[in-house]
N, C-alpha and C positions, 0 to 999 in steps of 0.2 A: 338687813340692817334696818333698823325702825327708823322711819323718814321725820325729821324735826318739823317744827308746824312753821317755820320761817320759810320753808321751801318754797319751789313753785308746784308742789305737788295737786292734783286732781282729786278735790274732795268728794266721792262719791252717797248721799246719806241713801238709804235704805227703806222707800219708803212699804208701809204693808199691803201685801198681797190684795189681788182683788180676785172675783170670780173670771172663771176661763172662758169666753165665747168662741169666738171662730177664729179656725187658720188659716194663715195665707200662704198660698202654696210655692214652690220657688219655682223663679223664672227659666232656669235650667238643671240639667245634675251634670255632675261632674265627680272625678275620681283625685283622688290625694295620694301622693307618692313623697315619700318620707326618705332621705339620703341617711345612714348611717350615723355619722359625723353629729346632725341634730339631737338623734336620741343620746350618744355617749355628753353634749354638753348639758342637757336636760341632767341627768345623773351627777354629774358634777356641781351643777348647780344647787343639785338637791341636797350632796350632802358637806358641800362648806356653806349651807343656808345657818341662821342664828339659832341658838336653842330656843327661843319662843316664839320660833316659827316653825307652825305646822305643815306650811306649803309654802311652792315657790311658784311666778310668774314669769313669761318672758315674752319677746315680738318675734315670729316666726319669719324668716326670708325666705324669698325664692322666684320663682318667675312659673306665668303660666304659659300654655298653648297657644297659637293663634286665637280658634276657637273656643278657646275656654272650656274648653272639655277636662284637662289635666290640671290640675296645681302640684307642681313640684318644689316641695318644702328644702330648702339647700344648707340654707344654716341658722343662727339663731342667737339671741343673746338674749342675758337676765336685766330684768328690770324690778328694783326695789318696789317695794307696795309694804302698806301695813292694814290690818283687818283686825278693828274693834270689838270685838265680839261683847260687850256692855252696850256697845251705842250704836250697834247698827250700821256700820260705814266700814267705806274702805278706801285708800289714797292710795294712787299711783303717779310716781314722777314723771311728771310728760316733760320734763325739763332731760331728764336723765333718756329717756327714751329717744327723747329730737336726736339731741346731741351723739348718740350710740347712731344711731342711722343716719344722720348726717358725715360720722367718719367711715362707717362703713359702705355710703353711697363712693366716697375718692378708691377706695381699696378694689370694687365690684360694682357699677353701674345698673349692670344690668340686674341684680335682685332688687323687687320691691317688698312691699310689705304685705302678706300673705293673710296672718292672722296674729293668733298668739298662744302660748303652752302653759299649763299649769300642771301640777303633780298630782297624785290623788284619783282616785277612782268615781266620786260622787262630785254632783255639779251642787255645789249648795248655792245660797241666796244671793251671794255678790258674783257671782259668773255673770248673769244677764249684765248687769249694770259696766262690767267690764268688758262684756262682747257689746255692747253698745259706743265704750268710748275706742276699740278698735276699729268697728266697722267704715267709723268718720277716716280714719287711717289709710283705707283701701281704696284703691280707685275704683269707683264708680263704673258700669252697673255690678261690680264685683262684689259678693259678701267675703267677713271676716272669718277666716278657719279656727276653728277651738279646739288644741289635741289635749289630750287627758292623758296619763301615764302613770299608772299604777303602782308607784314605788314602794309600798307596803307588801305588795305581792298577795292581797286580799281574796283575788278571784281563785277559781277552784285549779284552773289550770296551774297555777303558779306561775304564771311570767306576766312580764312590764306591761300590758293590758294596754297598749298603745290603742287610741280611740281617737275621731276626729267629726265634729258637729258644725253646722253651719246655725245660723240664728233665724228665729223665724217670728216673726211678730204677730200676736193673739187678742183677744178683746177689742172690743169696739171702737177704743181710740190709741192710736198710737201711743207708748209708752216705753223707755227704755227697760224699765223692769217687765214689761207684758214682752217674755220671749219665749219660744219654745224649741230647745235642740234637738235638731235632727240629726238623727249619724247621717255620714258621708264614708263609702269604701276607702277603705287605706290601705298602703302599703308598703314595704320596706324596700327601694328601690338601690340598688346599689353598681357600681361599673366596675368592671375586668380588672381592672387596678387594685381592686377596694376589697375583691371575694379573698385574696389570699391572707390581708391581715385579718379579714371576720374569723376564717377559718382558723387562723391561728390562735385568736383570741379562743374561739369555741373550743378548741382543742384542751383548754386549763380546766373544762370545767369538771372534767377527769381525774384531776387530779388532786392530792389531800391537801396542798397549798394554794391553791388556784394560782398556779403560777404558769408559763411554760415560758422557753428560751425561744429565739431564732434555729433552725434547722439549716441545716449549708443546702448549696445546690443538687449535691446528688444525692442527698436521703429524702429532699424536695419530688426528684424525681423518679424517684423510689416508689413516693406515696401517691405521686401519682400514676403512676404505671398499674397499680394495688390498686387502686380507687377505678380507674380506669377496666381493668380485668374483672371487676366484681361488677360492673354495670354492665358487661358484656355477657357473664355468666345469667345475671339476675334476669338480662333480653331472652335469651336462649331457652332457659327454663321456663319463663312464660311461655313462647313460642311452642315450646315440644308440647306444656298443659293445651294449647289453641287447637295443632294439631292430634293430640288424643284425646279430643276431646272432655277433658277435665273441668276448664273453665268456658265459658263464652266467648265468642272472640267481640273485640272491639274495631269498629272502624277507625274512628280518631286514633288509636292507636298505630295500627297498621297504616294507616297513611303515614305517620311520623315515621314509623320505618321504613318506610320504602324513599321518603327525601330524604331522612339520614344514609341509606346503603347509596341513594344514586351520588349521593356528592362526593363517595370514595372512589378514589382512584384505583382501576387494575393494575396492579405492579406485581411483576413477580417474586415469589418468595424470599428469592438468592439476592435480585435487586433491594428489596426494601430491607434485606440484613446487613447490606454491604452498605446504602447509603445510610440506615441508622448509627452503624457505625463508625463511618464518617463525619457525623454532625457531633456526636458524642467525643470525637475526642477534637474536635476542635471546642467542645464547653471544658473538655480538660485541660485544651492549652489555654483558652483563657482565664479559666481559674488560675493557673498557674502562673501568666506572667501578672495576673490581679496579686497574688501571695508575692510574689517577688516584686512588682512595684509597691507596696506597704511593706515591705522589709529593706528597700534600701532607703526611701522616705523616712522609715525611726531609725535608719543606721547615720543617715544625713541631720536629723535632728539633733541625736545624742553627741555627733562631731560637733555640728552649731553652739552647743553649750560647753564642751572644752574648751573652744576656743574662745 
């Protein structure tokens, strides 16, 4: 939404370019780990943004490490900006921005303010001027994180070109426009909870609606069983290639196998049918008194409303 001039918004002007001297190099590195949740409201954001806007901005949340080695990006909200392209400028509502992290501080304490996200694959001239007025943002000695996200789908791969830069200041005197972005490693970090809606999401893109449904519990476990036997197979046939010598063997590899086999337990063949068994139909009794408690619940509703 284009920010009226009454605001308390953050007039940034643009001043020109000067020649590039030296860089200063950063006090630490550190790795960027991105939750899920971020990139899908990044996407949202993008596309209820105004048709006369090309791009959208936001304040990234999250917490870091003790030592500051990790930043872990958790969530994120939009922040109005408008970008002049006649005059050089660009506003950001620090008014709108306080106030969004102010309610979101009562809701979650513990995330601070990380950095900030914009759409789009190329850093043009008002990024520095806006990684400077976030940097003030972040506590100290910490820099501002800059993700980039490629919503055009521009790069050769075809996918969301998720990117993340820290700021670095250049030329002889300090200057908020003298910056230079460096990438910072990233990556998509997600918890046990969180793998089977990705999957399922990923699972549409198969299909000629991009659509898919919920799957009940035993086609669930189905797919996993499937999933499971093909990783087993996929082991085996490397293994036989190692031993016939076909491919080279890897150590890294072979190590992961041998802590994966030792943490299986020896159970007998007869044992492990008979206790599979028994777990399995106790998820069928609970499926079932799940289906019969929801069917006497709408039997108790639709009584509720005769009477």
């Amino acid at each position: 939404m284009p920010i009226d001039a009454a605001t308390s918004a953050l007039n940034l002007s643009f001043p020109p370019t000067t020649t590039a001297g030296f860089v200063v190099p950063q006090s630490r590195s550190f790795t960027v780990s991105v939750n899920p949740v971020v990139l899908f409201s990044i996407l949202d954001h993008y596309l209820r943004r105004q048709e006369n806007q090309h791009r959208v901005i936001g304040t990234l949340l999250g917490v870091r490490s003790e030592d500051g080695s990790e930043v872990e990006v958790r969530n994120c909200f939009p922040v109005p900006h408008d970008e002049t392209q006649n005059q050089n400028q660009v506003a950001v509502d620090m008014e709108y921005h306080h106030n969004m992290f102010e309610l979101h501080k009562k809701v979650n304490a513990k995330e601070i303010i990380v950095g900030w996200y914009a759409t789009g694959s190329n850093l043009n001239q008002w990024n520095a001027l806006i990684q400077d007025f976030y940097s003030k943002e972040v506590m100290p000695p910490f820099q501002a994180i800059h993700l980039t996200m490629d919503t055009d789908l521009k790069n050769e791969e075809k996918l969301l070109g998720v990117k993340t830069y820290v700021g670095a200041p250049i030329g002889i005197s300090a200057k908020p426009e003298n910056c230079l972005f460096l990438p910072v490693p990233c990556d998509v970090k997600y918890f046990d909870a969180e793998r089977s809606g990705l999957d399922l999401l990923a699972s549409a893109k198969d299909e000629l609606s991009r659509s898919t449904s919920l799957i009940s519990d035993m086609d669930n476990l189905e797919k996993t069983i499937v999933a499971v036997q093909k990783m087993l197979e996929r082991i085996s046939d490397y293994v036989n290639k190692v031993l016939d010598g076909s491919i080279p063997s890897n150590n890294t590899i072979g190590r992961f196998l041998m802590d994966t086999i030792s943490v299986v337990p020896k159970i007998d063949k007869a044992e492990f049918e008979k206790m599979f068994n028994s777990h399995l139909q106790d998820l069928l009794m609970v499926v079932y008194l799940a289906n019969m408690t929801r069917t006497q619940l709408a039997i108790a509703e639709r009584l509720q409303l005769l009477v």
